[in-house]
Backbone as a ProteinNet text record, in pm:
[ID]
protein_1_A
[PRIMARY]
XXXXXXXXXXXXXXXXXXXXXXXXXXXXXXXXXXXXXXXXXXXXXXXXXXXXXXXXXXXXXXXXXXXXXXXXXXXXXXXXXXXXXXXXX
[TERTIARY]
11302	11219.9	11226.7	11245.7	11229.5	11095.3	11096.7	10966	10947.8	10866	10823.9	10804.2	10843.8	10821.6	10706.7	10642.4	10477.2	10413.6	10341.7	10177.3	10069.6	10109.8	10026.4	10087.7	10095.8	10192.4	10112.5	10207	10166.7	10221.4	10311.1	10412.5	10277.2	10320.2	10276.2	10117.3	10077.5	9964.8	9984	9900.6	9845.3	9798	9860.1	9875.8	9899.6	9788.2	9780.7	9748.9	9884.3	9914.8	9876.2	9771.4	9720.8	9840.9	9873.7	9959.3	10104.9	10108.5	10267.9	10394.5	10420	10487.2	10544.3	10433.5	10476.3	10539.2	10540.9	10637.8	10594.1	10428.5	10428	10393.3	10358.3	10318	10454.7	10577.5	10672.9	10757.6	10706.7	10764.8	10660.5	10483.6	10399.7	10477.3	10524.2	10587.7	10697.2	10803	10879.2	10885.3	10796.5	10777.6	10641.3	10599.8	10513.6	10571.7	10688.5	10795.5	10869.9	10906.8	10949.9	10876.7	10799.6	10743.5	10653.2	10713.4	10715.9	10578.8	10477.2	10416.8	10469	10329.2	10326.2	10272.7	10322	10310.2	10238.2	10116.2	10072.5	10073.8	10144.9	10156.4	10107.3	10017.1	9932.3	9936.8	10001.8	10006.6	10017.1	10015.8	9950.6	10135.4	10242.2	10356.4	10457.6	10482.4	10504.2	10645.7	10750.4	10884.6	10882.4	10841	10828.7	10827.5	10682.9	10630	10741.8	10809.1	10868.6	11021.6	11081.6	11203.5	11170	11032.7	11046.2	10972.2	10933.5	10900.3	11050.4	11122.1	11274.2	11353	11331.5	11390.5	11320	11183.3	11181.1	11189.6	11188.6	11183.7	11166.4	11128.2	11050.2	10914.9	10901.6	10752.8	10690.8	10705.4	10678.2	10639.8	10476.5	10514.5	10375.4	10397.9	10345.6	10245.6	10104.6	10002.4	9992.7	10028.3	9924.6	9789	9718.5	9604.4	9612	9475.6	9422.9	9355.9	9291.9	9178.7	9057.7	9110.4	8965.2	8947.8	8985.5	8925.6	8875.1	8742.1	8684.6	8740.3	8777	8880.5	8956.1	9058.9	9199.2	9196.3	9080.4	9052.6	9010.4	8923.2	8863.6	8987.6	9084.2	9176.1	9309	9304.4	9398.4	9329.1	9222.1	9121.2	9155.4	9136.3	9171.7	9282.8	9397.3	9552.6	9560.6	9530.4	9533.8	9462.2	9358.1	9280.3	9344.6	9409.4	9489.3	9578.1	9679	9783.7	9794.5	9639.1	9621.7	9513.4	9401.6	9265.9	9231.7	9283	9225.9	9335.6	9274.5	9346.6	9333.8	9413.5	9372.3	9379.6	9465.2	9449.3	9455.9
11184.9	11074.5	10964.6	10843.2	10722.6	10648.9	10581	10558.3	10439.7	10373.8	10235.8	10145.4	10024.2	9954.9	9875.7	9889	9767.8	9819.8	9739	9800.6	9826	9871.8	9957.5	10013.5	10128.3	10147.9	10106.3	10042.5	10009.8	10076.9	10179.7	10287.3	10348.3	10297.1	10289.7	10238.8	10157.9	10083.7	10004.5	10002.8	9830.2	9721	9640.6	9496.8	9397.4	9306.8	9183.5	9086.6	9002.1	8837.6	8733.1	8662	8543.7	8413.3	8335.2	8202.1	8250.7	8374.9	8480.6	8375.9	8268.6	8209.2	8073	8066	7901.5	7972.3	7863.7	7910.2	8065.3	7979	8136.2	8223.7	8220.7	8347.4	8431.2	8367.6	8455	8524.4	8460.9	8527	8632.5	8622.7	8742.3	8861.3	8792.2	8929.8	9040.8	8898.8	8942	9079.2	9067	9093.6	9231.6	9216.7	9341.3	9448.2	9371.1	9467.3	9556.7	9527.6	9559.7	9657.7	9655.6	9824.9	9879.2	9829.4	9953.7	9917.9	9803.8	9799.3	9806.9	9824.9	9834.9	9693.3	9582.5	9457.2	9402	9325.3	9301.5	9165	9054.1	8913.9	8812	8724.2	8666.2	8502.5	8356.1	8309.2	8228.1	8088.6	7972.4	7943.4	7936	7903.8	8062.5	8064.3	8190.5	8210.2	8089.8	8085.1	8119.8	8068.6	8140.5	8265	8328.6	8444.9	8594.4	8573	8634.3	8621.5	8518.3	8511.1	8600.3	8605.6	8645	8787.2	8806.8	8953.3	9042.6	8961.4	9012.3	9028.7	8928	8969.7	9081	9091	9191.6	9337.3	9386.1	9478	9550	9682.1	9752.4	9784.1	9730.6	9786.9	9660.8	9552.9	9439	9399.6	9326.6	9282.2	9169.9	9078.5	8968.6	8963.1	8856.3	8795.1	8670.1	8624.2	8446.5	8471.6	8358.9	8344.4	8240	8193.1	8057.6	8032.8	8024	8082.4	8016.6	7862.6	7766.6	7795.8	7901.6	7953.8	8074.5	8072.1	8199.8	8290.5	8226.3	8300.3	8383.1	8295.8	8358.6	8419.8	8411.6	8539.6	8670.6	8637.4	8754.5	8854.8	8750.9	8836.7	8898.4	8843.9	8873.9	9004.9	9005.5	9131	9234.8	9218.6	9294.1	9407	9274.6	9324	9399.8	9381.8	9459.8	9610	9593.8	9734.5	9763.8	9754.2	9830.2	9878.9	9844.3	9883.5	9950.9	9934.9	10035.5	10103.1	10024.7	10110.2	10061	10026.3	9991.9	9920.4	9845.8	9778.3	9809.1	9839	9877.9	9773.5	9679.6	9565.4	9460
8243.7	8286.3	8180.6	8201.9	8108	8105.4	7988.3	7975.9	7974.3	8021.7	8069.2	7949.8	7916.6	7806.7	7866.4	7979.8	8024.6	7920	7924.5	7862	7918.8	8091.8	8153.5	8283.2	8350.7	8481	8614.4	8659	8817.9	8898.1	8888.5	8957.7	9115.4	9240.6	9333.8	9368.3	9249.9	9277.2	9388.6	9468.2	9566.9	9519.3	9538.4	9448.5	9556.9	9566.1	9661.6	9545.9	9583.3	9515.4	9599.2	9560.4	9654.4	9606.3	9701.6	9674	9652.9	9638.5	9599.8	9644.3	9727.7	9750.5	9691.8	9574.5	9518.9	9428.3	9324.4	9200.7	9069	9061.5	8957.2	9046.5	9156.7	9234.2	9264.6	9270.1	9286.2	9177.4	9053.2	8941	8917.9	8940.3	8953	8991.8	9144	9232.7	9176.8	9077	9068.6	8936.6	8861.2	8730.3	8786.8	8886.3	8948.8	9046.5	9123.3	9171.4	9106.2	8993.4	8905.8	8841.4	8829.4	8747.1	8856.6	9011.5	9096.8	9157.3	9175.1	9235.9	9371.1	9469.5	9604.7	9639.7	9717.1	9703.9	9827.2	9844.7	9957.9	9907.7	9956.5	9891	10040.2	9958.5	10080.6	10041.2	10141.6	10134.3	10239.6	10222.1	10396.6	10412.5	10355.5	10367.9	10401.1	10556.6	10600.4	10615.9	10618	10554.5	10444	10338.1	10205.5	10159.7	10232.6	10224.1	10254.4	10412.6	10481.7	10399.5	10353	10258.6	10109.3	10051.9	9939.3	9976.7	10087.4	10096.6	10113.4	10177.3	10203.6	10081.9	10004.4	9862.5	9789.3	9772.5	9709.3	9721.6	9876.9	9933	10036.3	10057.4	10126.6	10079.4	9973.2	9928.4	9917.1	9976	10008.4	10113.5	10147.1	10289.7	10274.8	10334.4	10359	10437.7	10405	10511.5	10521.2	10609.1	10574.6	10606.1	10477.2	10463	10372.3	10449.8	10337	10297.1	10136.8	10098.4	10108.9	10196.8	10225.9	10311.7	10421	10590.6	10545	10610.5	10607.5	10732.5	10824.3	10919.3	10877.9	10807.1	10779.6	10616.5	10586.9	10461.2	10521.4	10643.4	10737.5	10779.2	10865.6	10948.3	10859.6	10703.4	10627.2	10589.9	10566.4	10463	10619.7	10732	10848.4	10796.9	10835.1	10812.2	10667.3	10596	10447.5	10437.7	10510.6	10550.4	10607	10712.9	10841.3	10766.2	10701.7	10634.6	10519.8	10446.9	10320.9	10277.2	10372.6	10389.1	10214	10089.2	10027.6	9914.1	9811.6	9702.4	9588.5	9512.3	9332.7	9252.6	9238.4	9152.6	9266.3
[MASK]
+++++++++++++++++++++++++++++++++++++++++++++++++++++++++++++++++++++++++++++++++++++++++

């Protein structure tokens, strides 16, 4: 087994990135994929979202949401329960 140089493991944590689609949100992703998070990345730009969920994986998958609608924070918090029943970071 090799040993992780982070300074903490995310190895199959649930990890939802709000904005995951602009610029630092996708280097977040990229640098959290990477030591193996489980990625729930949530953002209002769904070309974006769906291109960089594709790059990073299968352990990747996308919501739009926008964090000035209480709607679409509602129906995102929905979709995120449905799919993981809960979040660790």
């Amino acid at each position: 087994m090799t040993e992780s140089t982070a300074p903490f493991d995310l190895s199959s944590k649930r990890v939802l990135v709000v904005g995951a689609a602009g610029l630092i949100g996708q280097s977040i992703c990229e640098v959290l994929n990477h030591q193996n998070a489980k990625l729930l990345l949530a953002d209002t730009d769904t070309e974006k979202l769906s291109e960089l969920t594709g790059n990073l994986g299968a352990d990747a998958h996308g919501t739009t949401m926008d964090i000035t609608s209480d709607r679409s924070i509602q129906e995102a918090r929905e979709d995120i329960l449905e799919r993981w029943e809960q979040i660790d970071v």
